[in-house]
Biopython code that builds the backbone (N, CA, C, O; Angstrom):
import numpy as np
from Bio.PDB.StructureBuilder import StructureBuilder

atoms = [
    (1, "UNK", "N", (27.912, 31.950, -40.473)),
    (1, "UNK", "CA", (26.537, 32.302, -40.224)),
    (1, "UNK", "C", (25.966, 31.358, -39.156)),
    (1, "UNK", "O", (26.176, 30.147, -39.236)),
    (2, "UNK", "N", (25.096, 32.006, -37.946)),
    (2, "UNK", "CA", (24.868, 31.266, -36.446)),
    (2, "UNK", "C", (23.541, 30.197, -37.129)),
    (2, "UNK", "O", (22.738, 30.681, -37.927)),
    (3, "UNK", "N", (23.483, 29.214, -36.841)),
    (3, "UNK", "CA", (22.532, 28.631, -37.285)),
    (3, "UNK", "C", (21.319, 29.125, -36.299)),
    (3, "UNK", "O", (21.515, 29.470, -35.133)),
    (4, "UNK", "N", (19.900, 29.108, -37.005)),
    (4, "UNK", "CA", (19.171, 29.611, -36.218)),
    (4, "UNK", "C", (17.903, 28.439, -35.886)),
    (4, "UNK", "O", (17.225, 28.053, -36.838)),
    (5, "UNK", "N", (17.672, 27.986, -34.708)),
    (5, "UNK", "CA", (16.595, 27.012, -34.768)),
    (5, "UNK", "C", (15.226, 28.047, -34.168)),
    (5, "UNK", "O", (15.339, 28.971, -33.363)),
    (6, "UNK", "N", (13.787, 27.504, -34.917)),
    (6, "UNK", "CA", (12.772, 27.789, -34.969)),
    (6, "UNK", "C", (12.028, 26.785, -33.966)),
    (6, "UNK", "O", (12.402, 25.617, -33.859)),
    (7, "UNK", "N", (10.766, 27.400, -33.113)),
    (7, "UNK", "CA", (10.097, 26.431, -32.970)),
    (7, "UNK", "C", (9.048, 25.447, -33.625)),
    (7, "UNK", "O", (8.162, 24.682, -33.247)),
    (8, "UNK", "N", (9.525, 25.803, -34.612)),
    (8, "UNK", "CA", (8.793, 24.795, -35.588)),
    (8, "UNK", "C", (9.629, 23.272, -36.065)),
    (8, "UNK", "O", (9.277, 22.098, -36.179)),
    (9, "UNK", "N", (10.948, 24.062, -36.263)),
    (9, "UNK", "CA", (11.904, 22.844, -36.579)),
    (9, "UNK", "C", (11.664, 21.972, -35.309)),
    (9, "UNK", "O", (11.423, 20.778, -35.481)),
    (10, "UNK", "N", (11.721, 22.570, -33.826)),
    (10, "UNK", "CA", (12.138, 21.632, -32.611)),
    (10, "UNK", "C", (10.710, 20.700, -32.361)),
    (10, "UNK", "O", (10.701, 19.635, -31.743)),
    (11, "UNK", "N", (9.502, 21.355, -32.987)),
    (11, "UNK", "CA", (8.277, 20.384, -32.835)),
    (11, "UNK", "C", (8.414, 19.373, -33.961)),
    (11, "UNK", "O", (8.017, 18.221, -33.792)),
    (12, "UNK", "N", (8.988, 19.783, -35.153)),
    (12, "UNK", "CA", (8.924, 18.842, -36.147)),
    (12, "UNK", "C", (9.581, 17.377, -35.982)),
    (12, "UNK", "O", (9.457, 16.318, -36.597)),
    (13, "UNK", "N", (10.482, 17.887, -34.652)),
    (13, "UNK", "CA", (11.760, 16.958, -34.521)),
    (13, "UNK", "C", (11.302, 15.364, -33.678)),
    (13, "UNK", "O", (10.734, 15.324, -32.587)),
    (14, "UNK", "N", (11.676, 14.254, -34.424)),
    (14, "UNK", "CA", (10.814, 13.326, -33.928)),
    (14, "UNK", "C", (11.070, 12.639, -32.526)),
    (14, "UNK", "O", (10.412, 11.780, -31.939)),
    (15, "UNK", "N", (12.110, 13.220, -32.217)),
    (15, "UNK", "CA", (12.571, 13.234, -30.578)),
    (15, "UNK", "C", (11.208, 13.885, -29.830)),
    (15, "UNK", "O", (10.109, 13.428, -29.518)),
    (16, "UNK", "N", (11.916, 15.295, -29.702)),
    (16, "UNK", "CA", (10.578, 16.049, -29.918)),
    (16, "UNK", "C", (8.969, 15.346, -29.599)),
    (16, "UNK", "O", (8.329, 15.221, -28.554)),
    (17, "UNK", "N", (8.779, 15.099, -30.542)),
    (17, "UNK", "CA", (7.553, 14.466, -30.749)),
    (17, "UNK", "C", (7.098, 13.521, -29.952)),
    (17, "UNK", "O", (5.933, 13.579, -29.558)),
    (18, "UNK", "N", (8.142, 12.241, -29.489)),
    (18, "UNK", "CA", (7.684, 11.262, -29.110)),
    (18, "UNK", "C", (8.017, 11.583, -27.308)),
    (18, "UNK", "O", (7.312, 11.005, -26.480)),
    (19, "UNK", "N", (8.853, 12.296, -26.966)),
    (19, "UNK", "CA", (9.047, 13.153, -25.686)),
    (19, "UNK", "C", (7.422, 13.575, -25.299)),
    (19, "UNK", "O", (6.930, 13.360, -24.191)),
    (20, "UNK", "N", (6.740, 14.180, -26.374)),
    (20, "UNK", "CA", (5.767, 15.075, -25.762)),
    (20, "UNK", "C", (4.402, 14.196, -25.191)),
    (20, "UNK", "O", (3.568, 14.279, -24.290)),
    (21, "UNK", "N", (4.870, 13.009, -26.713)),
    (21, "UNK", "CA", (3.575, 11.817, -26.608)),
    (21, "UNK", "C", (3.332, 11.056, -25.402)),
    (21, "UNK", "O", (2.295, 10.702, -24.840)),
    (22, "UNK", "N", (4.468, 10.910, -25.172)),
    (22, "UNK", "CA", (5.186, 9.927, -23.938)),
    (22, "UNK", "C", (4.547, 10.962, -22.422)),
    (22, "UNK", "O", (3.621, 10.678, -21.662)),
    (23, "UNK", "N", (5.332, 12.014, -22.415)),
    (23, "UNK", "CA", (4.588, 13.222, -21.424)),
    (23, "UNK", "C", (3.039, 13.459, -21.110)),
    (23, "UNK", "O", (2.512, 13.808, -20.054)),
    (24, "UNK", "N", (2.431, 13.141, -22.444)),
    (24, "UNK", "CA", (1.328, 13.436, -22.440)),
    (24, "UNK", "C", (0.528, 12.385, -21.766)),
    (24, "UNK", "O", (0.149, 12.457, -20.597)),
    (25, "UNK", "N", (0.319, 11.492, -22.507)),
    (25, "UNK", "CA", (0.501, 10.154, -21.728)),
    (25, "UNK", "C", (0.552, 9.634, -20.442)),
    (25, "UNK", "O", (-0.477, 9.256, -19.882)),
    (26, "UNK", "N", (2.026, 9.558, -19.730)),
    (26, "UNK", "CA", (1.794, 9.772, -18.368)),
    (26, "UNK", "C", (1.211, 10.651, -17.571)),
    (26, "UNK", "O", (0.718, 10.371, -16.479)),
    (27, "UNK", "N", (1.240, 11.728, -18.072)),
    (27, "UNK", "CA", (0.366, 13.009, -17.414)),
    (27, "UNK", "C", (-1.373, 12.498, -17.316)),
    (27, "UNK", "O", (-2.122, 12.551, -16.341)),
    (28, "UNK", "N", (-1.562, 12.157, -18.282)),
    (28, "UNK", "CA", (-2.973, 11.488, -18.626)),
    (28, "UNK", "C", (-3.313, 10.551, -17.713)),
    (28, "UNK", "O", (-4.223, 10.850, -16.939)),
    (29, "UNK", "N", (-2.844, 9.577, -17.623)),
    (29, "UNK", "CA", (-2.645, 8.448, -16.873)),
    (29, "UNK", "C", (-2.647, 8.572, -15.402)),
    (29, "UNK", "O", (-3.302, 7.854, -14.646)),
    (30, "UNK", "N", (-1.636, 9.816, -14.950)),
    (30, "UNK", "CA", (-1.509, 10.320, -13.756)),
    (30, "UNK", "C", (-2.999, 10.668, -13.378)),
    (30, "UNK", "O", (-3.601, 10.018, -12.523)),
    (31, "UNK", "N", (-3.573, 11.746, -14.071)),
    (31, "UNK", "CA", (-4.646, 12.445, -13.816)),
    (31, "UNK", "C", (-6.024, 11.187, -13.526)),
    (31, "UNK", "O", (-6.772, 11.275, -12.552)),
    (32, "UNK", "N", (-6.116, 10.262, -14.398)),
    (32, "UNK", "CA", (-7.008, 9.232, -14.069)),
    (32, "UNK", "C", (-7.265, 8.589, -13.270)),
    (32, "UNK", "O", (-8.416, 8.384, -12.884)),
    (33, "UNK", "N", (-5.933, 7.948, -12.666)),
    (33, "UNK", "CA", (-5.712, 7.321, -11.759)),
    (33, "UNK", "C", (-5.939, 8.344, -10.413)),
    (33, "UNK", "O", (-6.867, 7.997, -9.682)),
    (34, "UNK", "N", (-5.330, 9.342, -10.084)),
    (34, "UNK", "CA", (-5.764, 10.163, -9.347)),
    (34, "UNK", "C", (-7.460, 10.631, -9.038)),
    (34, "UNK", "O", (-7.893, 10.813, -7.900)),
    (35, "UNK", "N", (-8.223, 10.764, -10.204)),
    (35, "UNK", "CA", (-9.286, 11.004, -10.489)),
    (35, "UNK", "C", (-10.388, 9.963, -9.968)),
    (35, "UNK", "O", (-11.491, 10.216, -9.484)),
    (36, "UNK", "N", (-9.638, 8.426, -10.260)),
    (36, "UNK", "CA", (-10.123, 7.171, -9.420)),
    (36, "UNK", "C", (-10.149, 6.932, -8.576)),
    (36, "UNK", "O", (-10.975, 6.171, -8.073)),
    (37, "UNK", "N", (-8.963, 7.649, -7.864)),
    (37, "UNK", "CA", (-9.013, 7.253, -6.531)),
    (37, "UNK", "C", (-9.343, 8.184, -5.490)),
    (37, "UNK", "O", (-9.037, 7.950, -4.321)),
    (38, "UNK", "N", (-10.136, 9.545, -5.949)),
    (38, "UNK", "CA", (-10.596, 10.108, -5.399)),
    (38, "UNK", "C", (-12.389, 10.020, -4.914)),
    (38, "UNK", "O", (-13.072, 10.450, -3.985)),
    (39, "UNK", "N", (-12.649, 9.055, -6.373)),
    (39, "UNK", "CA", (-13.909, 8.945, -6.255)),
    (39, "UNK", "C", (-14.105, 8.043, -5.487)),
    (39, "UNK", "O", (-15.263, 7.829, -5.127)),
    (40, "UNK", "N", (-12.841, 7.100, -4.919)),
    (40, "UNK", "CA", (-13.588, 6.109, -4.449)),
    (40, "UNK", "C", (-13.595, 6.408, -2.591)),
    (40, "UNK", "O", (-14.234, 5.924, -1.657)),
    (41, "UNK", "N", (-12.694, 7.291, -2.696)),
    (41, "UNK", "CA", (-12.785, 7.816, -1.092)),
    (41, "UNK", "C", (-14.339, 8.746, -0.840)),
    (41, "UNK", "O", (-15.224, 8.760, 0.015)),
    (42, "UNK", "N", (-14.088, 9.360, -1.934)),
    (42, "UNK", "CA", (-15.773, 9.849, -2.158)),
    (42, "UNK", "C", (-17.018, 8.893, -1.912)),
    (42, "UNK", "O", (-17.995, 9.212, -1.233)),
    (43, "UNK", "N", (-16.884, 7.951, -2.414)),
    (43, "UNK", "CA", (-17.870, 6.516, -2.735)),
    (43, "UNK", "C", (-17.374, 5.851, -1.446)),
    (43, "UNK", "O", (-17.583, 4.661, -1.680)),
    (44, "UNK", "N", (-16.842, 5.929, -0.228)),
    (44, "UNK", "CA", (-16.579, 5.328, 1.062)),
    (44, "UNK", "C", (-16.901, 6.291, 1.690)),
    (44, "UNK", "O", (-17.714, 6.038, 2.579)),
    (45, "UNK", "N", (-16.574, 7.401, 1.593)),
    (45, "UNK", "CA", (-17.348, 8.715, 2.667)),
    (45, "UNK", "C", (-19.066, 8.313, 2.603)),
    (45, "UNK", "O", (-19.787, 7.879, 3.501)),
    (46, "UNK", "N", (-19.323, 8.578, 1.465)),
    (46, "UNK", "CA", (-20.902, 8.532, 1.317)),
    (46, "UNK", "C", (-21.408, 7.265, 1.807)),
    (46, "UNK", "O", (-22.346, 7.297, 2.604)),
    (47, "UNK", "N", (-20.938, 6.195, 1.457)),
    (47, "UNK", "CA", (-21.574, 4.590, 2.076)),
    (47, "UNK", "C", (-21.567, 4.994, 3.267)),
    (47, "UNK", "O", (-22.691, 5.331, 3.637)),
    (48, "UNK", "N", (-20.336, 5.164, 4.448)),
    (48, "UNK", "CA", (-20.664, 5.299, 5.856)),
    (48, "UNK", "C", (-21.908, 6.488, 5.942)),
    (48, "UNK", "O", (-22.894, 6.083, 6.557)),
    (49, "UNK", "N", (-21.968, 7.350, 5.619)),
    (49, "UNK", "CA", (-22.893, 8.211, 5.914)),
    (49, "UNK", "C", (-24.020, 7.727, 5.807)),
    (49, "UNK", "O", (-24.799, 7.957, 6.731)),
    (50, "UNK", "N", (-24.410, 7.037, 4.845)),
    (50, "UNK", "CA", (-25.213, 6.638, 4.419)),
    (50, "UNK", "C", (-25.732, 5.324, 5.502)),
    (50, "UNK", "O", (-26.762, 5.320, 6.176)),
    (51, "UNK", "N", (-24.994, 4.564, 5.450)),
    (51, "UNK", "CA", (-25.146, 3.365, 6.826)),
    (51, "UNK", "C", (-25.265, 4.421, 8.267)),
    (51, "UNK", "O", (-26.399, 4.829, 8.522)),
    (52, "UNK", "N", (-24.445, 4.733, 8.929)),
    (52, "UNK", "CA", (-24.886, 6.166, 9.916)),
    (52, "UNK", "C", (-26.571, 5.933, 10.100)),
    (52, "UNK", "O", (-27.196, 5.473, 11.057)),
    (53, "UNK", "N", (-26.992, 6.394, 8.915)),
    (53, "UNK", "CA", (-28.086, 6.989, 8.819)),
    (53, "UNK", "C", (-28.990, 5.646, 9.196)),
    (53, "UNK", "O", (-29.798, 5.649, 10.125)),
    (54, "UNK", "N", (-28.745, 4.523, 8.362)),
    (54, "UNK", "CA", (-29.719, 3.509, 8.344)),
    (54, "UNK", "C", (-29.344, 3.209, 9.576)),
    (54, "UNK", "O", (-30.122, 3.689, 10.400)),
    (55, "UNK", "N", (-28.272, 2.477, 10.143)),
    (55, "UNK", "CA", (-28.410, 2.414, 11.744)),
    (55, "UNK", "C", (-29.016, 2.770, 12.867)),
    (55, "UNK", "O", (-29.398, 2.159, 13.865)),
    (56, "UNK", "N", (-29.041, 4.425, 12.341)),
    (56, "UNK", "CA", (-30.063, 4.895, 13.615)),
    (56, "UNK", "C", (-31.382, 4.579, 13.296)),
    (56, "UNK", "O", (-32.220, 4.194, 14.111)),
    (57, "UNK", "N", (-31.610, 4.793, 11.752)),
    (57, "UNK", "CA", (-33.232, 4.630, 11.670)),
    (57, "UNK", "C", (-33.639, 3.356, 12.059)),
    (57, "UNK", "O", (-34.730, 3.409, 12.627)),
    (58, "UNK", "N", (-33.122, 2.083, 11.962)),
    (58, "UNK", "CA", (-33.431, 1.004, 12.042)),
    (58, "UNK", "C", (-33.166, 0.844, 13.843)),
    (58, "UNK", "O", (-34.096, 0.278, 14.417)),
    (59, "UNK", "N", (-32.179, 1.222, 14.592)),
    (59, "UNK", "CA", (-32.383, 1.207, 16.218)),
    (59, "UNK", "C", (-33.847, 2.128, 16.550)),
    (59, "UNK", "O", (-34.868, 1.653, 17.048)),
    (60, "UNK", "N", (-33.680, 3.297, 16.209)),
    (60, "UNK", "CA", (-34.702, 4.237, 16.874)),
    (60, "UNK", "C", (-35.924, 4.221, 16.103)),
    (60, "UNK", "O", (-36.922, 4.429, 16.792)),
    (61, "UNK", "N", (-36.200, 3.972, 14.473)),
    (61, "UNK", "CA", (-37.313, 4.630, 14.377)),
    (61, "UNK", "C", (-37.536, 5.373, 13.184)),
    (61, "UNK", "O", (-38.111, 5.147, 12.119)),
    (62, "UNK", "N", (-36.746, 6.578, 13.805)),
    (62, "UNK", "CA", (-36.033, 7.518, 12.810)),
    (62, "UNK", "C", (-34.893, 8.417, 13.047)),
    (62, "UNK", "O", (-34.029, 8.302, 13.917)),
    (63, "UNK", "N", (-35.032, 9.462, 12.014)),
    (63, "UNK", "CA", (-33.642, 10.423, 12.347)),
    (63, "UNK", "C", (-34.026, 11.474, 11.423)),
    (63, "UNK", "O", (-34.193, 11.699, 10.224)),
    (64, "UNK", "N", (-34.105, 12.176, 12.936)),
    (64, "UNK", "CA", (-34.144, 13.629, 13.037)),
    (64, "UNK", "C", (-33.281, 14.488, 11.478)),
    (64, "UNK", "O", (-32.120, 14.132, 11.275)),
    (65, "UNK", "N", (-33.794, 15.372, 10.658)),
    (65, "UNK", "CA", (-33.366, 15.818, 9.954)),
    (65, "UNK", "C", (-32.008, 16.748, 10.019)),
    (65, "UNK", "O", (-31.203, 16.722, 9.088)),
    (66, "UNK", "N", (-31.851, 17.404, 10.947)),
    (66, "UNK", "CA", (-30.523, 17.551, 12.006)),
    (66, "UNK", "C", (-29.861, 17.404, 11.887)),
    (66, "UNK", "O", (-28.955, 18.145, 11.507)),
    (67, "UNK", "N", (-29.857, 15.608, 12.301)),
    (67, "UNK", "CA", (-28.597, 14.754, 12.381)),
    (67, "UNK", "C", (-28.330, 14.538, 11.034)),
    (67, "UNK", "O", (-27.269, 14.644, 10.418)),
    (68, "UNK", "N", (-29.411, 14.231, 10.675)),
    (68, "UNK", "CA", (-29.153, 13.704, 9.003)),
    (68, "UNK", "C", (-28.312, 14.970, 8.366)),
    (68, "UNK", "O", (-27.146, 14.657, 8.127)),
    (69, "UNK", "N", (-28.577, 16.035, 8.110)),
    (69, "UNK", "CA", (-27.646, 16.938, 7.445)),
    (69, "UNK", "C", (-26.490, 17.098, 8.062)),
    (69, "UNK", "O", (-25.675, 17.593, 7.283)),
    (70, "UNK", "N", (-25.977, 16.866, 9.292)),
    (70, "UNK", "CA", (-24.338, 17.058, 10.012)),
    (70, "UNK", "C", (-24.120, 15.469, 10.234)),
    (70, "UNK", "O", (-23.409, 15.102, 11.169)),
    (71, "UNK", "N", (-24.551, 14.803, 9.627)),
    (71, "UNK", "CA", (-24.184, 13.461, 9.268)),
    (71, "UNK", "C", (-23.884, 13.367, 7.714)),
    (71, "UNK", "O", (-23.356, 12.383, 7.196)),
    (72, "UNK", "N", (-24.221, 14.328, 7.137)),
    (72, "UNK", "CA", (-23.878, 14.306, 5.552)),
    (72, "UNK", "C", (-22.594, 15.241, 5.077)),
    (72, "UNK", "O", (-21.784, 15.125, 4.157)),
    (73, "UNK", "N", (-22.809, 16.363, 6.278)),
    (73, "UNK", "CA", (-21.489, 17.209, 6.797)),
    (73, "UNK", "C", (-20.474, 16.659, 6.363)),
    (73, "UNK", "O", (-19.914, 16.810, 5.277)),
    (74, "UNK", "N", (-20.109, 15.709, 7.611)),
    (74, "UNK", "CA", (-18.970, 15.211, 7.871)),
    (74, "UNK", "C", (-18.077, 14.426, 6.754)),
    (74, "UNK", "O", (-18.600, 13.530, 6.090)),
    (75, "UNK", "N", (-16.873, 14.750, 6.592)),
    (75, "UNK", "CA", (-16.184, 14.193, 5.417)),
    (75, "UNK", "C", (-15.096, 13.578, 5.483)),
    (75, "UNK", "O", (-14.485, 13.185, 4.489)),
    (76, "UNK", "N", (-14.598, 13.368, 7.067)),
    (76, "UNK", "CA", (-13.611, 12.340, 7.712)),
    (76, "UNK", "C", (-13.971, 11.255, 8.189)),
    (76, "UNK", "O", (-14.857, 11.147, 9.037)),
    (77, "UNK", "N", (-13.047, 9.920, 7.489)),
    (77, "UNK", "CA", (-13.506, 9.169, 7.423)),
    (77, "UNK", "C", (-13.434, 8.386, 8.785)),
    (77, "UNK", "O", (-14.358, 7.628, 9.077)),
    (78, "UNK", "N", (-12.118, 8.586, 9.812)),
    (78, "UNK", "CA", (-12.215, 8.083, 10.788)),
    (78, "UNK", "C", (-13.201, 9.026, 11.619)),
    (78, "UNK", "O", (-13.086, 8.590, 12.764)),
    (79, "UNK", "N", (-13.962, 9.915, 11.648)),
    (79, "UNK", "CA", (-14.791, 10.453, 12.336)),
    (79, "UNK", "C", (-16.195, 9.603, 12.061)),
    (79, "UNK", "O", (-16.896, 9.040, 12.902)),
    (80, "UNK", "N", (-16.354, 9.670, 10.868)),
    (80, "UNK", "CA", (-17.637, 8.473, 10.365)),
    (80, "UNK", "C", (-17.570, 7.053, 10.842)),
    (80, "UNK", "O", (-18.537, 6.304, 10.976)),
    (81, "UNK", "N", (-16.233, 6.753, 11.097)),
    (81, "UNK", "CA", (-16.054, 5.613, 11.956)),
    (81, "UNK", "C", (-16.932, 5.233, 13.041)),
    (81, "UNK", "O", (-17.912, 4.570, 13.378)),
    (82, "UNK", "N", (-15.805, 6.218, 13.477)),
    (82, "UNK", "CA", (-16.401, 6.482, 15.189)),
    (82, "UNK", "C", (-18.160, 6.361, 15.422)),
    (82, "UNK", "O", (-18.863, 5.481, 15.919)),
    (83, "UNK", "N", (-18.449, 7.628, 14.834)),
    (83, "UNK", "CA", (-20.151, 7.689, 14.485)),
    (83, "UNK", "C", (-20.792, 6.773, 14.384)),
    (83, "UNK", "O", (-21.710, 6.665, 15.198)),
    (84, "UNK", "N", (-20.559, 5.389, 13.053)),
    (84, "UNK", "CA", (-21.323, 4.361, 13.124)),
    (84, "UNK", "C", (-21.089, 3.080, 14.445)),
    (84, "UNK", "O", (-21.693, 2.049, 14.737)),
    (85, "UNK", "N", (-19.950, 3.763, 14.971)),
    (85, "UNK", "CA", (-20.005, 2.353, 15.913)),
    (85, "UNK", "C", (-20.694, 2.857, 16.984)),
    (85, "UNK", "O", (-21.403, 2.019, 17.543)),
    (86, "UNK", "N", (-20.715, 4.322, 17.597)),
    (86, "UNK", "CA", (-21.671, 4.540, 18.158)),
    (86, "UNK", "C", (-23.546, 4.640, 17.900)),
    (86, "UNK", "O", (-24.468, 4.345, 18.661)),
    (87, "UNK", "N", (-23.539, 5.211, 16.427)),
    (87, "UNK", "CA", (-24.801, 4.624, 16.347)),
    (87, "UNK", "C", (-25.593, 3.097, 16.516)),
    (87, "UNK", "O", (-26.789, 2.949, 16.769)),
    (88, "UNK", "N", (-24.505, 1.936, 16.286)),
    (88, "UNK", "CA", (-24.724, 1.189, 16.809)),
    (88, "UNK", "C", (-24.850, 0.588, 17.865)),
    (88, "UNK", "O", (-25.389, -0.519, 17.874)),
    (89, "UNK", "N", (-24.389, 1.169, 18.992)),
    (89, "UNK", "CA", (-23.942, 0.739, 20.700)),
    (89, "UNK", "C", (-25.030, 1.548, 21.656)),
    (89, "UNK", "O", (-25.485, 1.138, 22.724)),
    (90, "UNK", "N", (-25.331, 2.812, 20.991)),
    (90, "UNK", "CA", (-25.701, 3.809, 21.996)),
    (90, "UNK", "C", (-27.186, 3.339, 22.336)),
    (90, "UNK", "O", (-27.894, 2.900, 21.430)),
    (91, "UNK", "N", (-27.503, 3.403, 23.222)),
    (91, "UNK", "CA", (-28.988, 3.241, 23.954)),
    (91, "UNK", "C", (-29.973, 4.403, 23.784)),
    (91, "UNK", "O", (-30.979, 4.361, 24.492)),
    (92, "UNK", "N", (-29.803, 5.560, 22.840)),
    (92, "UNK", "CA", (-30.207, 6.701, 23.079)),
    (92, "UNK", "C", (-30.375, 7.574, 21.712)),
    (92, "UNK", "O", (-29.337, 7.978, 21.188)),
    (93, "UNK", "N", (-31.066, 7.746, 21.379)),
    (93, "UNK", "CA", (-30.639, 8.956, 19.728)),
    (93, "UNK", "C", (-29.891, 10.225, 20.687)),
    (93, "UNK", "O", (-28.806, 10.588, 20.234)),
    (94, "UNK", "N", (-30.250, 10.772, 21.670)),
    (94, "UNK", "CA", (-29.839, 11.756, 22.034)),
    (94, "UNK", "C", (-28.131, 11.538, 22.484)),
    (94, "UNK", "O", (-27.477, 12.557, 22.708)),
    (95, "UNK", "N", (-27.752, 10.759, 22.550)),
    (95, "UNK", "CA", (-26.512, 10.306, 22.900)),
    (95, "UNK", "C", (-25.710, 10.493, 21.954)),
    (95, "UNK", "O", (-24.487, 10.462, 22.093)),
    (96, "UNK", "N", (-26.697, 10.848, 20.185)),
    (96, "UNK", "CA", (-25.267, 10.396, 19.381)),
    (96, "UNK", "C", (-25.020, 12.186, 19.265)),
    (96, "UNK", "O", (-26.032, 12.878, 19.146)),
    (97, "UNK", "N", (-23.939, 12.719, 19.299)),
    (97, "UNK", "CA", (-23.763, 13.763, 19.163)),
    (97, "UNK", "C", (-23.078, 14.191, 18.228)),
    (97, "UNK", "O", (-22.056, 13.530, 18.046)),
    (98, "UNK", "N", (-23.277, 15.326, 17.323)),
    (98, "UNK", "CA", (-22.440, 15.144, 16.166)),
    (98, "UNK", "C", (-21.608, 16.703, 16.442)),
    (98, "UNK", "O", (-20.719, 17.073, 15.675)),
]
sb = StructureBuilder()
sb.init_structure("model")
sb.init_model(0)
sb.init_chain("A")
sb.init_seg("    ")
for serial, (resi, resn, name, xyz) in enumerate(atoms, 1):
    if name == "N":
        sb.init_residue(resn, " ", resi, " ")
    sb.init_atom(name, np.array(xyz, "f"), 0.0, 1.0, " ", f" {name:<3s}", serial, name[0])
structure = sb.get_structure()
């Protein structure tokens, strides 16, 4: 007679078990860490934007609502680069072009 295994026996099984814990686990772990380090590219996008912004206001004055929303646009970080070093250099609000 073929022995027959159930999926109940193979969850019961403490191999089994500690396989899944272990899986679960790193999977978990994976996801967090991932999850962290997304926010923090998030939380560096937004600071430059955010500086962007104070730069010009503090050279010119202010800033045009405009700029301010395709300055909030932008979500590359070497592009935001670029941006604040020109908001800092440029002689001109009209100069900074986004």
């Amino acid at each position: 007679m073929p022995l027959t295994i159930t999926q109940e026996m193979i969850q019961q099984d403490p191999f089994y078990k500690k396989g899944m814990e272990k899986g679960l686990k790193q999977g978990l772990e994976k996801g967090i860490k991932k999850g962290i380090e997304k926010g923090k590219e998030e939380g560096k996008i937004t600071t430059l934007q955010e500086n962007i912004i104070k730069a010009v206001k503090l050279r010119f004055g202010y800033v045009p609502e405009e700029i301010q929303e395709k300055i909030k646009s932008i979500k590359d970080e070497e592009v935001l680069n670029t941006l604040f070093e020109i908001a800092l250099t440029t002689d001109s609000i009209d100069k900074i072009k986004i």
